[in-house]
N, C-alpha and C positions, 0 to 999 in steps of 0.2 A: 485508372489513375492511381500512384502510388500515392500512399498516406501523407508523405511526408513534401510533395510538389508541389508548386502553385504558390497562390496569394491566400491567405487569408482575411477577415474581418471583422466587426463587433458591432454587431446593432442595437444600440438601447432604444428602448420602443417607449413613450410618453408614459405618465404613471398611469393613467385610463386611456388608454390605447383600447381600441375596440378589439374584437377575434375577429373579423372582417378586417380591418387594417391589419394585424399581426399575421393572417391568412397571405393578403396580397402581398406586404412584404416579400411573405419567403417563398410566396411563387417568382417575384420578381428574383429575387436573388437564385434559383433554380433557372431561368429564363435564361441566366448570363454562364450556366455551364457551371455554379455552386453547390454543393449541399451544404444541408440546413439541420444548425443543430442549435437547439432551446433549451435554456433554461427559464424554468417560473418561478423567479424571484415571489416575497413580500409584497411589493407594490407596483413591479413592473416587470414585464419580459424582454429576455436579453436574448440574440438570434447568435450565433454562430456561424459564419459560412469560412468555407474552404474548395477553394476550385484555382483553375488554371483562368479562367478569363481574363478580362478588361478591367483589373481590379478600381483606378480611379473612374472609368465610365459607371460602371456600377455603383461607385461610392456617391458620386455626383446626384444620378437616379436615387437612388437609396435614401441621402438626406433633404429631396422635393417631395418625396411622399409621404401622405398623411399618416399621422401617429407615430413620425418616427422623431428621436429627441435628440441623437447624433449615431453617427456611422461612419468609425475610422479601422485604420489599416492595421492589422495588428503583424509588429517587428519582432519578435521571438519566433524563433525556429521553431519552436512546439508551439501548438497554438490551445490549442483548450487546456493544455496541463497549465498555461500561465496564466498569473496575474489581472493581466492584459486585459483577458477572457473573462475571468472572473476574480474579481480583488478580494472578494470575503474567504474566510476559510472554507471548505470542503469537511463535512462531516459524514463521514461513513458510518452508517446504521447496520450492525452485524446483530438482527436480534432486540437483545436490550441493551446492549453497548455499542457507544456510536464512539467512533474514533475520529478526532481532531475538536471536540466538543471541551469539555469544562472537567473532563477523565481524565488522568493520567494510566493511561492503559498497560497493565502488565499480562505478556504472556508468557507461559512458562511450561516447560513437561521436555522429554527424552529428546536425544535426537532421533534415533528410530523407535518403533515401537517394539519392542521384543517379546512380549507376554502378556494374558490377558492380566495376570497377577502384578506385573509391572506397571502398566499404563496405568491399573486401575488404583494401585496402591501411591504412582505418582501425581493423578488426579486429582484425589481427595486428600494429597495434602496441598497443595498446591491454591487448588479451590482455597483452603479453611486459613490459607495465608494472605490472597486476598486476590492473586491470579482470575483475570476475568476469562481468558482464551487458555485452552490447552492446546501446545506444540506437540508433533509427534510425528517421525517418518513411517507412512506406509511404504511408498517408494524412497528408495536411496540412490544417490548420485554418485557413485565412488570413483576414486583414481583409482584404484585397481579391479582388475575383472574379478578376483578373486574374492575379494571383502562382502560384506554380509548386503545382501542389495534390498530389505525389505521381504516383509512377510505380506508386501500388497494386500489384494483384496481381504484375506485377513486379518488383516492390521489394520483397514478402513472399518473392518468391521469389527474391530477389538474398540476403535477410538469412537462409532458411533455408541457401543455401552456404556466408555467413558463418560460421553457426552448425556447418555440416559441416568447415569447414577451422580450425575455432580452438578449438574445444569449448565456446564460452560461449553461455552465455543470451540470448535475445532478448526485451528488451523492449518493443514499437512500440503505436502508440494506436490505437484502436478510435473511430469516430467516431458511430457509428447503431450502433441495438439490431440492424438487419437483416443488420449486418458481421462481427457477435460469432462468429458461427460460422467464418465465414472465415477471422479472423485468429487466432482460438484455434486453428486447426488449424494455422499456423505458427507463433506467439509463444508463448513458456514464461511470459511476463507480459501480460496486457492490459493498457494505459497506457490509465483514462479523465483525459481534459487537461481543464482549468479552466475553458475552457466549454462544458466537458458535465459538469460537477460535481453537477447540480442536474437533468441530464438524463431523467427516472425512469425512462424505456424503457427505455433502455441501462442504466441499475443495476440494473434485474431483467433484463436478458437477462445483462448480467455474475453474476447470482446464480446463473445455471444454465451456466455456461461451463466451471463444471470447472478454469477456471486459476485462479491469484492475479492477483490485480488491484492494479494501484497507481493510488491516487484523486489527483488533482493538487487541490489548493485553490484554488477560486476565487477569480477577480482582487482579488472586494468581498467573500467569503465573510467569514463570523465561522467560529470553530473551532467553536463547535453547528454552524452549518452541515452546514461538513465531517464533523461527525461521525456526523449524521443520515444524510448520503448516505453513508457507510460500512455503516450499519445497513440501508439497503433494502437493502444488497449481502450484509450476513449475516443478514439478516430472510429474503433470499429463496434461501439453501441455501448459499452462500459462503462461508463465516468466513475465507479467506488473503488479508485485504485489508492492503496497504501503504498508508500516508498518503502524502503529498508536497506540504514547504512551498516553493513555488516562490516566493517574494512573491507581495504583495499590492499594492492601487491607492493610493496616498494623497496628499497634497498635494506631494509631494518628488516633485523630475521631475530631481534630476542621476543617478539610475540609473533603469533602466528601470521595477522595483518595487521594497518595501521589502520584507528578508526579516525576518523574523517569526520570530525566533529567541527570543524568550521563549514563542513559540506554541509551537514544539517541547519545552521545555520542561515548559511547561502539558502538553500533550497525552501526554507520559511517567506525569504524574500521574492522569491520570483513564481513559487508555482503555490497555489492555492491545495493542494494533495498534503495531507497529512504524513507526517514521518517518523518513524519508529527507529530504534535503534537495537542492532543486535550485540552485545556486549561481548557474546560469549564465541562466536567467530570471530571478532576483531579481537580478541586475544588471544586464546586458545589457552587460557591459562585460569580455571578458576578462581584464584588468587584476585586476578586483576578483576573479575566481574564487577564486583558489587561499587567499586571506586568510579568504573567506566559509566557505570548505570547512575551512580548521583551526579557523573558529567553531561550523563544524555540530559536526565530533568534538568539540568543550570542551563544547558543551551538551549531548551524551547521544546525539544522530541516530544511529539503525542504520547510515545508508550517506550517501553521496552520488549523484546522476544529474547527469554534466555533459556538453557537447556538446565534441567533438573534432572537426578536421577538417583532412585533409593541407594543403588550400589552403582556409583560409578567407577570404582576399579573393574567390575568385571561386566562394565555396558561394552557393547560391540562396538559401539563407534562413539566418537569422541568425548570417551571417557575423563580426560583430561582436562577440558573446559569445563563441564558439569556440575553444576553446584550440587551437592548433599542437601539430604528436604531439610535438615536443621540450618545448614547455613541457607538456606534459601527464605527461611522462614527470619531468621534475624538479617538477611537484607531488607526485605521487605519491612519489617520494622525502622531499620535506620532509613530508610527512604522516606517515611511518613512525614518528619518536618522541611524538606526537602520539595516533597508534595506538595505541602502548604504552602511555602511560598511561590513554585509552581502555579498553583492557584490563583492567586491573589494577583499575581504578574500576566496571567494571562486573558488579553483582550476579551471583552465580550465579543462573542463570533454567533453571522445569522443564522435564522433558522431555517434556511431554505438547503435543504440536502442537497447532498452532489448530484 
């Protein structure tokens, strides 16, 4: 059965619902041709199902049996990435930093990795600016065969030293379904990039990967899109998926993309998944970063991911976007009151992880 066919529904189960009732539940909802996907709230358990049956026969069944408090249809085409599913926010736990929580998350580092003297010198400053996650391609996604495609498994293994000598997270992209394992064994984040957004291999090997995954938005994607390819990632066992509005493609060619910041917005309302903003793709202009990044924090964005680099005139790849660690370091400063009201704005959100 494809991911994305059928009915789905949402079962809130009574606050002391028994595990013998929230048991028969979801053999019943399994009985009708559903599977069955749980969340354990605070105070109660909420069931998930998604199948092809008899969605109102089921529903009917559903809300006569004991311990259950309602069981309705849920109308969004994605079904677990929304609302619907789950109204509270979505906090992803990487480690000691949980993304969509009470953090305004910043990540920062190369866009490839090129040296160990590179990664490790953009690291530590990066880290000591305030950067929680280090950015770094092992693999690289190029339009031309010819451009620099990654130093791979040495580059994962340049970013796991990184990671030993700075204490921050590594988040790097994952290219093929056949890499998922490799790079999960060194990244605390799987980065899938924008074109492989629509990839389905790689979204169901990223569903069994065991990390959080951050989904980058495609060039021409719409936000159903994106949101759909979030949902083969928690359709197929993942629920720690990050969004990311890097821009999009449009008729406007004096930055690179256009970012898409009422999408971030939009996307606050309807899906529970935390969202990040790449500033430094939807530009391509280092110039614009640091302006773009106090627009992500005023619209609600979890975090940022920008590219840092000690010498960016002579990075291999997008040198151009790149902020220098000094001007990287007085962003980060002018972002601080920015932060704060950040803060103070933003809802208390549950404790119950994605």
């Amino acid at each position: 059965m494809g991911v994305y066919q059928g009915e789905a529904m949402i079962i809130s189960m009574k606050a002391h619902a028994s595990q013998e009732e929230i048991e028969a539940v979801c053999a019943r909802i399994q009985e009708s041709g559903y599977r069955v996907h749980t969340i354990q709230g605070d105070e109660r358990v909420v069931i998930g199902a998604v199948g092809t049956g008899d969605v109102t026969e089921c529903l009917e069944s559903l809300q006569a049996m004991p311990g259950v408090e309602t069981a309705v249809r849920i109308s969004a085409p994605y079904k677990f990435v929304s609302r619907e599913f789950k109204p509270e926010r979505s906090r992803i736990r990487v480690n000691g930093t949980v993304v969509g929580d009470s953090e305004f998350v910043i990540m920062a580092g190369p866009c490839a990795v090129e040296s160990e003297r590179q990664i490790l010198q953009t690291a530590e400053a990066v880290a000591r600016a305030g950067a929680r996650v280090l950015r770094g391609g092992a693999f690289k996604p190029r339009t031309s065969p010819y451009d620099f495609q990654g130093l791979e498994l040495a580059g994962l293994k340049l970013l796991r030293r990184a990671k030993e000598e700075t204490g921050l997270d590594i988040v790097t992209e994952v290219m093929s379904d056949g890499d998922v394992e490799l790079v999960a064994e060194y990244a605390d984040i799987l980065q899938i990039g924008a074109r492989n957004m629509q990839n389905f291999a790689l979204l169901k090997a990223a569903g069994h990967a065991g990390r959080p995954v951050m989904l980058k938005r495609g060039m021409s994607s719409t936000l159903k899109e994106l949101l759909m390819s979030a949902e083969y990632i928690v359709a197929h066992g993942n629920p720690n998926v990050i969004l990311c509005e890097r821009g999009i493609r449009t008729f406007e060619t004096a930055t690179r993309n256009t970012c898409d910041l009422a999408g971030v917005a939009l996307l606050n309302e309807v899906t529970h998944l935390p969202v990040i903003v790449d500033p430094s793709h939807a530009t391509g202009k280092r110039s614009l970063v640091p302006a773009v990044s106090r627009a992500a924090v005023a619209i609600g964005a979890d975090g940022i991911i920008v590219e840092v680099h000690p010498q960016p005139e002579k990075a291999v790849s997008d040198g151009a976007q790149s902020l220098t660690i000094p001007q990287f370091e007085a962003m980060v400063k002018e972002l601080a009151p920015y932060i704060e009201l950040w803060k103070k704005a933003r809802a208390p959100v549950s404790c119950a992880s994605a």
